[in-house]
Residue, then its C-alpha position, 0 to 999 in steps of 0.5 A: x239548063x241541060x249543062x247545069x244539070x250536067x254539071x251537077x251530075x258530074x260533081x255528085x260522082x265525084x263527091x261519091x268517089x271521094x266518099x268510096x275512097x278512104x283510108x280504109x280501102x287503102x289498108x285493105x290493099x295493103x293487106x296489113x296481116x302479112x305485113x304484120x307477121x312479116x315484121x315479126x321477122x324482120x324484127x328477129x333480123x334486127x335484133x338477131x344482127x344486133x346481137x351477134x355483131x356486140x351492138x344493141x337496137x337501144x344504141x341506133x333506134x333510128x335504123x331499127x324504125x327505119x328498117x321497119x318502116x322500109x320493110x312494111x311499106x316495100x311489102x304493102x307495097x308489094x301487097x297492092x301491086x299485086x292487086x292492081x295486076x291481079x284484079x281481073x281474076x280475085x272477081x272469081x274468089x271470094x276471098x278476094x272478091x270484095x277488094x277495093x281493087x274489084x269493087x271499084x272502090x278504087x281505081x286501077x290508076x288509083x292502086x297503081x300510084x299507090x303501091x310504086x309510091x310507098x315501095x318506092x318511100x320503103x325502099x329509100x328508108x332501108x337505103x338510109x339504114x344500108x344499100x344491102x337492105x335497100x337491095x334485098x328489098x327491092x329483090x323481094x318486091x320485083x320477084x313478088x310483083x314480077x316473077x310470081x304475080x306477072x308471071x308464074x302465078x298464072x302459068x305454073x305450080x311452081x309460081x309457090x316457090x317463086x314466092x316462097x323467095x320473095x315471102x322469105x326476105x323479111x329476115x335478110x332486110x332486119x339482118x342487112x340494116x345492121x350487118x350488110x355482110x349477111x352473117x349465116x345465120x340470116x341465111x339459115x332464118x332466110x331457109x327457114x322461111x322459104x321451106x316453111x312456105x310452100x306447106x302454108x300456101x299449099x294448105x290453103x291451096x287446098x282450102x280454095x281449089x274450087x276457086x282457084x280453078x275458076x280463076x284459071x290458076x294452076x295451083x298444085x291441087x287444081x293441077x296434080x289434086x289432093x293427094x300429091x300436094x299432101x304428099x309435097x306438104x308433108x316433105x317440106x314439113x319433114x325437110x324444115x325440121x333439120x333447117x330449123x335445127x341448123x340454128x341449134x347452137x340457139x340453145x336447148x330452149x330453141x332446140x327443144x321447142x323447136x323440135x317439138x313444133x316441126x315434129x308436131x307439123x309432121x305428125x298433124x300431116x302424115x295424120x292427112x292420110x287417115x282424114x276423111x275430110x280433106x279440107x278440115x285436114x287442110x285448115x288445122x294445116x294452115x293454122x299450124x303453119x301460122x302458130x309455128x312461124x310466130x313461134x319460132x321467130x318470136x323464141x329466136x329474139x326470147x332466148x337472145x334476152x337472158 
C-alpha cells in the first residue's frame, strides 16, 4: 500500500514539473529583448557587408538567416548560461528574482543542457556562413559567460568593459558572414557599440545600486557612488560622438542625425549635474541609450537603400 501511494507521489511531482516547465520558461532565459536589439546589429553587419562588398542579401538569403539564426541562438545561449552561473545571486534583485533559473522552474541541469546546446546549434550555423563568424561568435559567448560572468561580474568594475566586448560583436558576426576579411568599417560599428555600452549599463547600474549591493556585485556606483559613474557616463558619451563620426563618409543624413543623437546624450548627462533626483537622471539615461543604438543602426542600413 505504502509503495503504491509512493508511487503515486512520485508521478504527481512529475507531472507537475512537466506542467512548470514551458517554453515560456525557456524564452525567458533567453532573455529574447537583448537578442532582439542585438539582431538589429547583426543585421545592419549584414547588409552593410553586402553593400560594400557589390553583392545583395536577395542574392544568398540562405547565409543571411543563417547568420541570423546563429547569432540569436549563440546570444540566447550566452543569455541562459549566465542564468545558470548567476542563480545564486539574481535571488537578491528583483529584476531578476522570478526567473525561471531562481524559481525553480527549471533546473539547473535543466538551464545548463539548454544554453551549450542552442550555443553550440548557433555556433554551427554561423560556420556554415564563414569560419570567421563562427569564431567571433564563439568569442562573444566565452568572454560573456567567462570572462564577464564567471569572473569580473563578481570581482570588479571593470566586469562593464569586459562585457562591453562581448555586447559589441553582433555587428562583426553579420559583417564576417559576408566578408570574413572584416573591412574597417565593421571595426568602427564594432567601437561604436563598445563605447556606447558602458554609459547604458552604468545608467541602470544606478538604477539598481541597492540591489546590487545586496547581491555583493561591485558595480561602479555601489563601489565609487553617484557622482564618479555619472562623471564616466558622461566621458564615454562625449568619446562616442567623434566614433560614431568615424563613419561620416555615410553621408550628411548619417552624419547630421548622428551628431544630433550623441550631442543630445551629452547634453541629457551633463544636465545630471543640476538633478536633485539621481535616479529619475539615471532612467531618461538609460532610455536614451536605447533609442540611440536603434537609431543609429536602424539609418546606418536606411541611407545605404536610396
Amino acid at each position: 500500500m505504502s509503495s503504491i501511494t509512493s508511487s503515486e507521489a512520485i508521478n504527481e511531482n512529475v507531472e507537475q514539473d512537466v506542467k512548470q516547465v514551458s517554453w515560456k520558461s525557456y524564452l525567458a532565459i533567453s532573455k529574447t529583448g537583448i537578442v532582439m536589439s542585438n539582431l538589429i546589429t547583426t543585421f545592419a553587419g549584414l547588409y552593410l557587408a553586402a553593400y560594400y562588398t557589390g553583392s545583395t542579401l536577395h542574392s544568398d538569403p540562405l547565409t543571411a538567416l543563417l547568420a541570423l539564426a546563429g547569432s540569436a541562438l549563440i546570444i540566447a545561449g550566452g543569455c541562459a548560461l549566465n542564468n545558470y552561473i548567476d542563480r545564486d545571486i539574481d535571488l537578491y534583485m528583483e529584476r531578476t528574482k522570478e526567473r525561471p533559473s531562481v524559481s525553480g522552474e527549471l533546473s539547473g541541469r535543466q538551464i545548463l543542457t539548454y544554453g551549450l546546446s542552442i550555443s553550440l546549434l548557433g555556433t554551427i550555423f554561423l560556420a556554415m556562413t564563414t569560419l570567421m563568424a563562427a569564431i567571433i561568435g564563439l568569442a562573444g559567448l566565452v568572454t560573456y559567460v567567462v570572462l564577464y560572468t564567471m569572473w569580473t561580474k563578481r570581482t570588479t568594475t571593470l566586469n562593464t568593459i569586459v562585457g562591453s566586448f562581448a555586447g559589441a560583436v553582433p555587428p562583426l558576426i553579420g559583417w564576417a558572414a559576408i566578408d570574413p576579411g572584416l573591412h574597417p568599417i565593421a571595426w568602427s560599428m564594432f567601437l561604436i557599440m563598445f563605447i556606447w555600452q558602458p554609459p547604458h549599463f552604468l545608467a541602470l547600474a544606478m538604477r539598481r545600486a541597492d540591489e546590487y549591493k545586496r547581491a555583493g556585485i561591485p558595480m561602479l556606483p555601489v563601489v565609487a557612488g553617484f557622482a564618479m559613474t555619472k562623471r564616466q557616463i558622461i566621458w564615454y558619451v562625449a568619446t562616442l560622438i567623434p566614433v560614431s563620426l568615424t563613419v561620416a563618409h555615410f553621408g550628411v543624413v548619417y552624419t547630421t542625425v548622428a551628431t544630433i543623437l550623441g550631442v543630445g546624450w551629452l547634453a541629457l548627462g551633463l544636465a545630471g549635474y543640476k538633478y536633485k533626483d539621481d535616479l529619475k537622471w539615471a532612467k531618461q539615461m538609460f532610455v536614451y541609450s536605447l533609442n540611440y543604438l536603434t537609431i543609429l543602426f536602424v539609418l546606418m542600413v536606411i541611407v545605404h537603400m536610396f
